[in-house]
C-alpha positions, 0 to 999 in steps of 0.5 A: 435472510428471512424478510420476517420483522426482528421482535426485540419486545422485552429486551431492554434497549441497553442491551440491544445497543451493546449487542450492535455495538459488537457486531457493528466491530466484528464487521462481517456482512452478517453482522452488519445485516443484523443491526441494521435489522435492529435498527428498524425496529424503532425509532431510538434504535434506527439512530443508534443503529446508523451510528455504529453502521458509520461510524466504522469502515463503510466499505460501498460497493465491494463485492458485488460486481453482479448486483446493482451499482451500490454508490448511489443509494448510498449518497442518497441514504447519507444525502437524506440527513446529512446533518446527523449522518455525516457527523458519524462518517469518519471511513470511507472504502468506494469501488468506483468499478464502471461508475457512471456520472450521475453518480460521481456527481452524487458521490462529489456531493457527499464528499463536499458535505463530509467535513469529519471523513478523515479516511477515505479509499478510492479503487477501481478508477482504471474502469471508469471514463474520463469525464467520470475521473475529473468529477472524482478527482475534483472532489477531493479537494473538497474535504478538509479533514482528511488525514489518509487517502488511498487511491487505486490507478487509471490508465488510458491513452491520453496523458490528460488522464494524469493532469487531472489526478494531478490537479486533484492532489495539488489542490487538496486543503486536507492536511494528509498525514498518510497517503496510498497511491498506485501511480498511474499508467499511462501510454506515451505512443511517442517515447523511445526506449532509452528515456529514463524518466517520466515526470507523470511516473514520479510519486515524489513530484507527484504528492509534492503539495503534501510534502509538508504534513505527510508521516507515511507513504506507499507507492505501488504501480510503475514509477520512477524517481530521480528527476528532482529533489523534494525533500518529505521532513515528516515521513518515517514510513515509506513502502513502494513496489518492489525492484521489478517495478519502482526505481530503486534509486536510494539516493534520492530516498535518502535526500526526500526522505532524512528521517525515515525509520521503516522502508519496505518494498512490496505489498500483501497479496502481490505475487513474487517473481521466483527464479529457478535454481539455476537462475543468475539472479546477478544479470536478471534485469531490473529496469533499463539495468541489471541486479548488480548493475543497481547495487554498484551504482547505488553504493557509488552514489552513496560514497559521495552522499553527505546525507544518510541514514543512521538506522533504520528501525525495519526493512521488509522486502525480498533479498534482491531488493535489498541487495538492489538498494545497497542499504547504506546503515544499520538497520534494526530489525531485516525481514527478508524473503527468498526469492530463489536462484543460484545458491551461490548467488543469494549467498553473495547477495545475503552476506553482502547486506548483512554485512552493510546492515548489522540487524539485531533482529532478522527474519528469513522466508524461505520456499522450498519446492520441487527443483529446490534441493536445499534450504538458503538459510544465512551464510556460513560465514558466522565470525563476520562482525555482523553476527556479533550484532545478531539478537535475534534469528527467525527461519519461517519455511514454507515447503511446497514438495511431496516429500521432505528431507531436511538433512538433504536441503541444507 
């Protein structure tokens, strides 16, 4: 960018007040480097400027790996007027990659200050010292605003390290209504294989202080449940990892969570394990069990629940995660993925949950690739009492192969 001063002379400042206004919405990084540009051409527009620059998503530190820390400047900038640039701070994304002390402390500072911040993202923290976590952690508890957190993991050695994040979300005065978190992972060198469950592991112990206020959750990393009951009154949303990771126990869902709505496992960008055509998706493993070992004990448990849900409005996931869960309702709109195997696996797989569940909306996603010959679309079985209740039927094919013959795949 040319270091030549913007010349705005003759342009009314309306106008160049809404021009910012749509570049600081389109949110590129051009965009955002012309107002500031307009900003320094004069004193109004510096204000107006720092307005619209604040007032959206502040995202610190990304993509700059290479480049000098940006955290620091930062502060500095919005610690230089604190009265005027914190009231305009409602969003806040942070990279704390390789942060050093000097400035989590700088960072804490802010945070104590920023009594609008009501979003606030903390990645990268599985890069940063332990010194550095306790002064990160410490300050959340600082902001009193707060209605989303999302906080990216750590990892280490020391189980210390789960405390202090620990600490962190039961001393929190915010009253979140919508949290992130990928769960910590942590080495403990003296456990043996046969232990089933890890209180630092579990997300439901984990947010307990929030129980109360929290609307949405969303878990990710490598958990487990089932240790206690802690019952989320508010929660209508929930997304957690998939069955290769979280613990897909659904009778502790259905005890924590009594009203839940939405549920879906996996996240965007997350690669998908994929089986291979001849794969006996039935006994791959999935925790300390098997597929089918899941789906026998949760709908065992769920015989003997008195509590369960009456529908759900949407489940996202793959078919063996739903197959896993053994969905005990009906459930509105079922958005599933194909993630390979024996055809006549996923066959038994897809008739068993459409049969459990009864969507009026369903959605199949579907890979076709070299060494898959055919397309697993839903089972031929079109009298049974689900597809009575079928409205609404999407196929989204995603064919990865040299040559395509549609008559041949399905």
């Amino acid at each position: 960018m040319s270091s030549k001063p913007l010349v705005t002379s003759g342009i009314n400042h309306d106008i160049l007040v809404e021009v910012m206004d749509l570049l600081a919405k389109e949110g590129s990084d051009k965009a955002w480097r012309t107002v500031a540009a307009i900003a320094r051409t004069c004193r109004y527009l510096r204000v107006e400027g720092i307005r619209r620059l604040l007032s959206h998503t502040v995202h610190v530190n990304f993509h700059c790996m290479n480049q000098p820390h940006l955290v620091a400047p930062f502060c500095r900038f919005v610690l230089g007027d604190p009265i005027t640039r914190l009231s305009f701070l409602r969003r806040l994304s942070v990279d704390m990659y390789h942060l050093e002390e000097n400035s989590a402390r700088l960072f804490a500072s802010l945070l104590a200050r920023s009594s609008h911040l009501q979003y606030l993202e903390i990645t990268s923290l599985m890069d940063v010292t332990k010194p550095v976590l306790r002064i990160l952690c410490s300050a959340l508890s600082a902001p009193t605003s707060l209605q989303h957190l999302s906080v990216g993991f750590c990892k280490g050695d020391d189980p210390s390290y789960y405390h202090i994040l620990y600490h962190a979300l039961q001393t929190m005065q915010s009253p979140l209504t919508s949290v992130h978190i990928v769960i910590p992972f942590l080495v403990f060198p003296d456990l043996g294989p046969n232990i089933l469950y890890i209180r630092s592991q579990d997300p439901i112990f984990l947010l307990s202080n929030l129980s109360k206020s929290l609307r949405r959750m969303s878990i990710g990393g490598v958990f487990s449940v089932g240790g206690g009951i802690r019952i989320y009154p508010l929660v209508e949303e929930l997304q957690m990892s998939s069955y290769r990771e979280g613990m897909p126990h659904l009778a502790t869902y259905l005890l924590c969570f009594p009203n839940l709505k939405r549920l879906r496992c996996s996240f965007e960008r997350m690669p998908w394990i994929r089986y291979r055509h001849a794969a006996d998706t039935f006994t791959e493993e999935c925790g300390f069990a098997t597929i089918q070992d899941w789906n026998d004990f949760n709908k065992q448990e769920t015989t003997r629940q008195t509590h369960a849900w009456t529908m759900l409005e949407s489940f996202r996931g793959s078919i063996i995660d739903a197959y896993v869960l053994a969905l005990p309702c009906r459930v509105e709109r079922l958005h599933l993925l194909s993630t390979g195997g024996k055809r006549s696996a996923e066959y038994t797989m897809l008739s068993s949950i459409l049969s459990d569940t009864r969507p009026s909306s369903l959605r199949l996603c579907l890979k076709i690739y070299e060494g898959r010959g055919y397309i697993p679309i839903i089972p031929p079985q079109l009298s049974e009492s689900w597809a009575q209740a079928l409205e609404v039927l999407e196929i989204r094919i995603n064919i990865v192969k040299q040559v395509f013959d549609l008559e041949e795949c399905v």
